[in-house]
Steps between C-alpha positions, in 0.01 A plus 500: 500500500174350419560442165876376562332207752260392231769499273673254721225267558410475144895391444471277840206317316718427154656177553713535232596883585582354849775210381678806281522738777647170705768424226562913478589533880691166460713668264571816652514282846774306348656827339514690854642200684695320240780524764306346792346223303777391288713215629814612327468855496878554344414242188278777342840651373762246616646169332578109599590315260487211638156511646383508136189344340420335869126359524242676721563356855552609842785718455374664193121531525488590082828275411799713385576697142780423255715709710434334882226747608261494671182481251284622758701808657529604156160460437395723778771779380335476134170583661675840631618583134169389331281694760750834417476427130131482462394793768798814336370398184127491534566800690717660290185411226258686683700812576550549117148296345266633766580892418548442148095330471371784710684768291363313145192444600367831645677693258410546159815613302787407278694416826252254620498361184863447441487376858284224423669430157835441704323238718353332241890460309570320782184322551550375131817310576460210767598526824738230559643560138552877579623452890772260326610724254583799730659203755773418260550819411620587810589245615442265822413646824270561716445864438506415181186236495300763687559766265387220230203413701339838541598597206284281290222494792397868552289522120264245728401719744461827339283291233313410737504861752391672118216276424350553885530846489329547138227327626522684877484839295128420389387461823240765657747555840804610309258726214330650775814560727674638203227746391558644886834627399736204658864560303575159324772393733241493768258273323787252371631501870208460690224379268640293214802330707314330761274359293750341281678419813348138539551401103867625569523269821379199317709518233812549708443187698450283150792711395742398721426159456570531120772698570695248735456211198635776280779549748567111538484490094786735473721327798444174316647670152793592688376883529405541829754535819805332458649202721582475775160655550172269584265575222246281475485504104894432483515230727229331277699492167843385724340228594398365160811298437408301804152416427367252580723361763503878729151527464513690782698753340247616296186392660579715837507858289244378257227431708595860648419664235183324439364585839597819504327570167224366592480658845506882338283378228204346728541796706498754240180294387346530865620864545265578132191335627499717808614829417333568126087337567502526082734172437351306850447181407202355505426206791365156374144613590493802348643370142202252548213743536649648260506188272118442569442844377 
């Protein structure tokens, strides 16, 4: 509990940790109660044509979309579809990624080793290039851009579970508990894993931030959910052929995206400063002693 509390204070003290975790809870806030907050709750899947392209103003806090809706409500809904997208498939990453490190890095074999050569097939290709690909082949959906997503995502984390454990198997504590007779199951499970568990949890916070641009990349392509349904990404590239007169339009879900980027990446940059002492960075003092040295 100790160590959990001076976890906490160390992230109270990161300014920059502290506006992510803000913007994080303001999405998931606005996820949870999109239908409280929103002013036209039924515009996040309903039409009006003739409330179309209408100006932010009292009656529509965020102006209106091509269609008459609401650009806020919809807003609000998108956050509930981004906030699904990026946790199922950073967690469907880490189911498959985090076994597949542990299994190629502690074991020495020619399934380890074909293990690792599978990750790095996909590691070769680029993310966004390979997440399209599998999109159009099958096609929009959401389903679909989730199965993309952690499809092409996994290869990061068990690159990254392999390379901890290689090094973790070196260390005196898992030698000396294996030369007592501990099966390997029981040092992977109770030695090995939580010490990779805080590289794991910072890359899952910076990966759900890349993962929601990824997300928002496909929906603007045309390959994410289709319409009537308030993707952030989507409603982006409709609004093109109104620009710049509906600034609005695009603005409202563009500025979305940026903040909620941003809030999982300064987070996931906070979260790495306080859970792995190796990559702290340094304070302004200490990079000046260390300058005069």
């Amino acid at each position: 509990m100790s160590e959990v509390l001076l976890a906490l204070s160390r992230l109270g003290r990161d300014r920059s940790a502290l506006v992510g975790l803000v913007l994080v809870l303001g999405l998931i806030a606005a996820a949870v109660f999109a239908p409280v907050l929103a002013t036209h709750p039924d515009d996040a899947f309903e039409l009006h044509p003739a409330e179309r392209l209408r100006p932010p103003g009292p009656g529509h806090l965020l102006g209106t979309d091509r269609m008459g809706s609401d650009v806020y409500s919809r807003l609000l809904f998108g956050a509930r579809i981004t906030l699904v997208i990026g946790i199922i498939a950073v967690g469907a990453s880490l189911i498959v990624g985090v076994p597949a490190g542990l299994v190629g890095g502690y074991y020495h074999n020619w399934a380890s080793d074909l293990l690792m050569r599978v990750s790095d097939i996909f590691l070769a290709v680029p993310q966004v290039v390979l997440a399209i690909a599998i999109a159009q082949t099958l096609g929009p959906s959401l389903p679909n851009v989730i199965l993309a997503l952690s499809a092409t995502y996994w290869p990061w984390f068990a690159r990254l579970v392999y390379a901890e454990t290689r090094a973790l198997q070196k260390e005196v504590f898992v030698e000396s508990t294996a030369a007592l007779g501990a099966s390997p199951a029981r040092l992977i499970a109770l030695h090995i894993l939580p010490n990779v568990a805080s590289a794991v949890i910072v890359r899952a916070s910076i990966g759900m931030g890349f993962t929601i641009l990824t997300a928002a990349a496909l929906g603007f392509l045309g390959l994410g959910p289709p319409p009537p349904t308030p993707e952030w990404g989507r409603t982006i590239a409709e609004s093109r052929e109104f620009l710049p007169g509906a600034w609005w339009y695009a603005a409202a879900p563009g500025l979305a995206i940026f903040l909620t980027v941003m809030g999982w990446n300064l987070l996931g940059d906070g979260l790495r400063d306080v859970l792995d002492p190796r990559l702290r960075r340094a304070s302004p003092g200490a990079a000046a002693r260390a300058g005069d040295d």
